[in-house]
C-alpha positions as CSV (number, residue, x, y, z in Angstrom):
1,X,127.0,150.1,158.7
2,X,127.7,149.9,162.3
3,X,131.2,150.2,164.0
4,X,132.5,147.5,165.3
5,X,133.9,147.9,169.0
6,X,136.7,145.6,168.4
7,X,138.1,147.6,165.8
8,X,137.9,150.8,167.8
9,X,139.9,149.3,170.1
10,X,142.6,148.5,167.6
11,X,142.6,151.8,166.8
12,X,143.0,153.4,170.1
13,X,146.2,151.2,170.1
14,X,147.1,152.3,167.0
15,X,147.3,156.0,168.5
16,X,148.5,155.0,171.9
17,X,151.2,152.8,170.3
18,X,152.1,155.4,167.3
19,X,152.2,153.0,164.7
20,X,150.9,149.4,163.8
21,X,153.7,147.3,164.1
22,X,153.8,148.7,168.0
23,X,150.2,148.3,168.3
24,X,150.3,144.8,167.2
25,X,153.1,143.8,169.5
26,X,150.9,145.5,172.6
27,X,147.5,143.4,171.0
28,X,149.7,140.4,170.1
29,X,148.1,140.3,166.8
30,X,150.0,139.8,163.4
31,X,150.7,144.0,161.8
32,X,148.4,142.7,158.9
33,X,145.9,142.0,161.2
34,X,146.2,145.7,162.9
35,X,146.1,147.4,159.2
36,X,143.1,145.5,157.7
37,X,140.9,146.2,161.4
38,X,141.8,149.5,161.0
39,X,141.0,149.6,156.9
40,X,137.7,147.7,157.8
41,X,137.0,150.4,160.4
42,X,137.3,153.1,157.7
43,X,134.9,151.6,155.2
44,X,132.3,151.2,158.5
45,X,132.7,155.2,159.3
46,X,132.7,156.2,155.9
47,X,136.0,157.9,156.6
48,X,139.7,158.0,156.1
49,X,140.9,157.6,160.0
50,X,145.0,157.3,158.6
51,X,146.5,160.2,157.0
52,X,148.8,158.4,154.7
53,X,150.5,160.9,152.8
54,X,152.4,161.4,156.3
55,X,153.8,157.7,156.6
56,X,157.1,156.4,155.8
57,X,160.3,157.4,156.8
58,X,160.3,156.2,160.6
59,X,158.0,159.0,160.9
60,X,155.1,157.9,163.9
61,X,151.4,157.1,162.6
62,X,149.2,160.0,162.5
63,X,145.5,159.9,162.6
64,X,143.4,162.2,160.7
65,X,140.6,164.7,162.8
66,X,138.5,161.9,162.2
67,X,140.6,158.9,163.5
68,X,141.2,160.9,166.9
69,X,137.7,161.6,167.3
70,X,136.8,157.9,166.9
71,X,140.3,157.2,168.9
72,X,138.4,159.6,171.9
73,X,135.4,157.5,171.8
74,X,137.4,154.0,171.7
75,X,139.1,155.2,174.9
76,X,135.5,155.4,176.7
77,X,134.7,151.7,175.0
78,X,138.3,150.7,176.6
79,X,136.9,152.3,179.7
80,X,133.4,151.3,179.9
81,X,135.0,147.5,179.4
82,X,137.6,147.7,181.9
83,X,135.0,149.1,184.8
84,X,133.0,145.9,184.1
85,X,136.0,143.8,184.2
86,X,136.7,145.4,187.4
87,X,133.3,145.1,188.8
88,X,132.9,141.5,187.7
89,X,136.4,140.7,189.5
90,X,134.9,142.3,192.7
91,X,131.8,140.3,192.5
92,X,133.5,137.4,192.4
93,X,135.9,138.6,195.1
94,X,139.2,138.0,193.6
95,X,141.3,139.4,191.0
96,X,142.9,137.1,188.1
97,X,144.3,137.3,184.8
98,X,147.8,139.1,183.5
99,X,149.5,141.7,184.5
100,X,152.9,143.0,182.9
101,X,155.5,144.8,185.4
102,X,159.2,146.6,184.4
103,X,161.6,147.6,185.9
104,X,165.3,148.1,186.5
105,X,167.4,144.9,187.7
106,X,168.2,145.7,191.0
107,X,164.3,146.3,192.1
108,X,163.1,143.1,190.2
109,X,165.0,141.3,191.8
110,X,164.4,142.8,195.7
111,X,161.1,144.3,195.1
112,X,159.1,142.4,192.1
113,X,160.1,138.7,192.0
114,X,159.3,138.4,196.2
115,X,155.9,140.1,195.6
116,X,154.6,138.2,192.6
117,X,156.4,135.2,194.5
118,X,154.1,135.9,197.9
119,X,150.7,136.1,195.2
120,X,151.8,132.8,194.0
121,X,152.5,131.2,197.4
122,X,149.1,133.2,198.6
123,X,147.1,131.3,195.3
124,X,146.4,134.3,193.4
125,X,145.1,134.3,190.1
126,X,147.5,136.9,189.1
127,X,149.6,136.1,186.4
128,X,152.6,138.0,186.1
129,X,154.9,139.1,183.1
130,X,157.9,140.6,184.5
131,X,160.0,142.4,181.9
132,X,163.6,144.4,182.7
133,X,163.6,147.5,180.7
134,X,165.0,151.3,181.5
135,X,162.6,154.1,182.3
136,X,162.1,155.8,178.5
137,X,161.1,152.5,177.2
138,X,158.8,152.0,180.0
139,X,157.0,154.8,179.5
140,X,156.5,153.8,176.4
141,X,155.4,150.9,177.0
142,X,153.2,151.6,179.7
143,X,151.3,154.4,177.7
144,X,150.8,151.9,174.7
145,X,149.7,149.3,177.1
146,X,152.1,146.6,176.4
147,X,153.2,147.4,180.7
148,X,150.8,147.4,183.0
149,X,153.3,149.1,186.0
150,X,156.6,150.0,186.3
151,X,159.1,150.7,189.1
152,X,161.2,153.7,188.8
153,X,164.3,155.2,190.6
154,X,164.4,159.4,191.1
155,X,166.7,160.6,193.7
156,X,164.9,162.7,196.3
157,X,164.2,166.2,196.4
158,X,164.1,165.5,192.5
159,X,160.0,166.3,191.6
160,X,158.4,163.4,190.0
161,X,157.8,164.0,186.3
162,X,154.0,164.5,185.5
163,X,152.7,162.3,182.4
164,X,149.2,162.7,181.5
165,X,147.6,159.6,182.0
166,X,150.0,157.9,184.1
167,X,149.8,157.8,188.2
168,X,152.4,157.2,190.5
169,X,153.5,156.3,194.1
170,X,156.7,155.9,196.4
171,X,157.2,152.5,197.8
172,X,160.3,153.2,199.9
173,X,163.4,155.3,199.7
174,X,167.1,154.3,199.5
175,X,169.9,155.9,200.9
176,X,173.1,155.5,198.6
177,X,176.8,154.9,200.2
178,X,180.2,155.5,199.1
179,X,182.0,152.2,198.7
180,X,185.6,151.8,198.9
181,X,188.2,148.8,199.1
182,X,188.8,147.5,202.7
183,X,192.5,147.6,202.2
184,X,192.1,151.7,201.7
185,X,193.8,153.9,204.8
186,X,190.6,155.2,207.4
187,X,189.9,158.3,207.6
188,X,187.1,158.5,204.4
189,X,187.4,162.1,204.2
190,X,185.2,163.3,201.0
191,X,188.5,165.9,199.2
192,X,190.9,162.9,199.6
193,X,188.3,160.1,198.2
194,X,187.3,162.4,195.4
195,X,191.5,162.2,194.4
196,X,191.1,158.6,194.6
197,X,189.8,156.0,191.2
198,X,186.3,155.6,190.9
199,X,183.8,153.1,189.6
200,X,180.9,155.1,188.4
201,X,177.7,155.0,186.5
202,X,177.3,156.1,182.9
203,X,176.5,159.8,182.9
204,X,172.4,160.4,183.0
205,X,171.8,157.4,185.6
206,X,171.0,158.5,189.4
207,X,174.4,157.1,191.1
208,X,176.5,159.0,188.5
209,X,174.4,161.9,189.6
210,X,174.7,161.6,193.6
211,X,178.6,161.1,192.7
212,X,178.4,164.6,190.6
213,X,176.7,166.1,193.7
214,X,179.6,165.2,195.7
215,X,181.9,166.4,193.8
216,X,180.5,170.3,193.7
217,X,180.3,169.9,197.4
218,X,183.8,168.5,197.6
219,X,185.4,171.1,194.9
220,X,186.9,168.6,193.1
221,X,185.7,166.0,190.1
222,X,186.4,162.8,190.8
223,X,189.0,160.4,188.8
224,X,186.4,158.1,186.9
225,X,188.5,155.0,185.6
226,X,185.5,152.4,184.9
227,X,182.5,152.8,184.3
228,X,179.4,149.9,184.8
229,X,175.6,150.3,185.0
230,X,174.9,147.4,187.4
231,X,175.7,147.4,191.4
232,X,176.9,143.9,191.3
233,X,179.6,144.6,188.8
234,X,181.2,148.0,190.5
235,X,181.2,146.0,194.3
236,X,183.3,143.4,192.6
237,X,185.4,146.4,190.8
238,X,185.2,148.1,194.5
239,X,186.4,144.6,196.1
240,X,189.2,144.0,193.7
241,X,190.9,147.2,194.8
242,X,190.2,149.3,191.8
243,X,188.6,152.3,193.1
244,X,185.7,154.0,195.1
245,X,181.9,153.6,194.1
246,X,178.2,154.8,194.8
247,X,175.6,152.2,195.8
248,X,172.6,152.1,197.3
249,X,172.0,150.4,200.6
250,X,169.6,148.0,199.2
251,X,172.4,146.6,196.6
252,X,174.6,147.0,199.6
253,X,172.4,144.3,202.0
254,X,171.5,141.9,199.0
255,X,174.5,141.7,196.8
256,X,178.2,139.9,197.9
257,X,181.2,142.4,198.6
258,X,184.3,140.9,200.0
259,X,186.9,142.9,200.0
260,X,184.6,146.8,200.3
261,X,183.8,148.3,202.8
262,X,181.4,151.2,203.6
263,X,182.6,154.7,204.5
264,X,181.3,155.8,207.6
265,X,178.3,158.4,208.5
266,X,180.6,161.5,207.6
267,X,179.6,161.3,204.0
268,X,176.1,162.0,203.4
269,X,175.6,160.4,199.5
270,X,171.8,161.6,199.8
271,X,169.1,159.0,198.9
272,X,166.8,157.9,196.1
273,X,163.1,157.2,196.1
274,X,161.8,153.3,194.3
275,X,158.4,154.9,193.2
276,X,156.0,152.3,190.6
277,X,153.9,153.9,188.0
278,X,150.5,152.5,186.3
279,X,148.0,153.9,183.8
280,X,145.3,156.4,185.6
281,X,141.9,156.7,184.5
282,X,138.0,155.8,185.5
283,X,138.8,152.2,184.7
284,X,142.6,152.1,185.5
285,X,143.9,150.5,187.8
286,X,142.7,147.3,187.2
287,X,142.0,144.9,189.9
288,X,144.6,142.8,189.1
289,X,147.0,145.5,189.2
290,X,145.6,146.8,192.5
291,X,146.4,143.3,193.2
292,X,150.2,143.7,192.6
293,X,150.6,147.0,193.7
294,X,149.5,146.2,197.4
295,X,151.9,142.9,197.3
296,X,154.8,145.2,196.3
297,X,153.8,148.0,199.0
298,X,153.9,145.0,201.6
299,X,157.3,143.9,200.1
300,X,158.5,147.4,200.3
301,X,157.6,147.7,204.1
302,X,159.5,144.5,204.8
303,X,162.3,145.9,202.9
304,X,162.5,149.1,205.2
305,X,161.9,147.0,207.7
306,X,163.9,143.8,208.2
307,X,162.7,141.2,209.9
């Protein structure tokens, strides 16, 4: 009996996924639908591609030897498909169909929604699917499939972190400031500001980090009284008088802040590169990626440069 392609594809999202209910969210199929392609699979090869005396328990999917050599050769099918997708798309000089980006609030909404807006306005075929999600999930996501690129924050000097199979680039870097309430007394001396409230990130996220960097360079930790994971919510904290904070000049441009103010050049809060990662391979990227990665490199340049 012959193998059917279609069902070797299910299976390489099976294992790129780690389970079926995964895989059939990235395939948008029903899970019943994943199990019996993969079942009908096994009676095709003759072989049992599932080790199920490992599942249950929350624990991921494994394959057996056999269901990861098949998985290997439903990678090259995925690949052999996705060239001629790609070449097809070049013959006919345009790329078109769905592409899936995610990403953090603040860069969706400077970076993603005015590049997918200038395809629209430009009549591309692109059809975007723009998800917010943080960076682990994205990952995940973008290894199973169900992302096609994703935009990610690091703060520089930081090395990128190498996953096989995924690619990256930097589209632009970000320098953060230290915000403080107008009504504060000048000078914005680093030991003094440091002794003052502060409105800071959860511990983990980049902002929370630049503020621990200041602290070892100004000896002191700082007095963390609320905490907030978006940019929009610490300004209006910032504004309202009830302590210091760490942005980044990009929320700083875009987002309302009466009542805060900007310390001066004395305090150098460091910066953070805005880098977007896709799936690398023979096949990957797609042209309709390629697509949206060159709209949000242009976006990126007008960002650096206004105007």
């Amino acid at each position: 009996m012959s193998l059917d392609p279609r069902r070797l594809l299910v299976l390489r999202a099976v294992r790129r996924a780690g389970g079926v209910l995964p895989a059939a969210r990235a395939l948008h199929l029903t899970p019943s639908a994943v199990s019996q392609a993969v079942s009908r699979l096994e009676q095709e090869a003759g072989l049992a591609l599932v080790d199920r005396s490992r599942r249950g328990g929350g624990r991921t999917l494994e394959l057996t030897a056999a269901g990861h050599a098949l998985a290997d050769r439903a990678e090259e099918v995925a690949d052999a498909l996705a060239l001629a997708e790609r070449e097809t798309a070049s013959l006919r000089g345009a790329a078109a169909g769905p592409v899936r980006v995610g990403g953090f609030a603040t860069v969706l909404r400077r970076l993603v929604a005015p590049a997918v807006g200038a395809l629209a306005l430009a009549g591309s075929a692109v059809e975007p699917e723009v998800v917010e999600v943080d960076e682990a999930s994205g990952l995940r996501a973008l290894r199973a499939g169900r992302l096609d690129l994703l935009l990610v924050e690091r703060a520089l000097g930081d090395a990128a972190r190498a996953v096989p199979g995924l690619a990256g680039e930097d589209l632009m870097h970000d320098a953060y400031r230290v915000v403080v309430p107008a009504a504060w007394p000048r000078p914005d001396e680093l030991g003094e500001l440091l002794a003052r409230p502060w409105v800071a990130a959860p511990p983990g996220q980049a902002a929370r980090v630049v503020l621990d960097r200041l602290a070892a360079a100004g000896g002191r930790q700082p007095v963390v009284r609320h905490t907030c994971t978006e940019a929009s919510a610490m300004l209006a904290l910032v504004g309202a008088g009830l302590g210091a904070a760490v942005v980044t000049e990009l929320a700083l441009a875009h987002l309302p802040h009466p009542g805060a103010r900007a310390t001066a050049g004395s305090i150098d809060a460091g910066s953070r590169g805005l880098s977007v990662v896709h799936r690398s391979g023979r096949a990957d990227p797609s042209p309709v990626v390629v697509a949206v990665l060159e709209a949000l490199r242009l976006q990126a340049g007008e960002e650096v440069e206004p105007g």
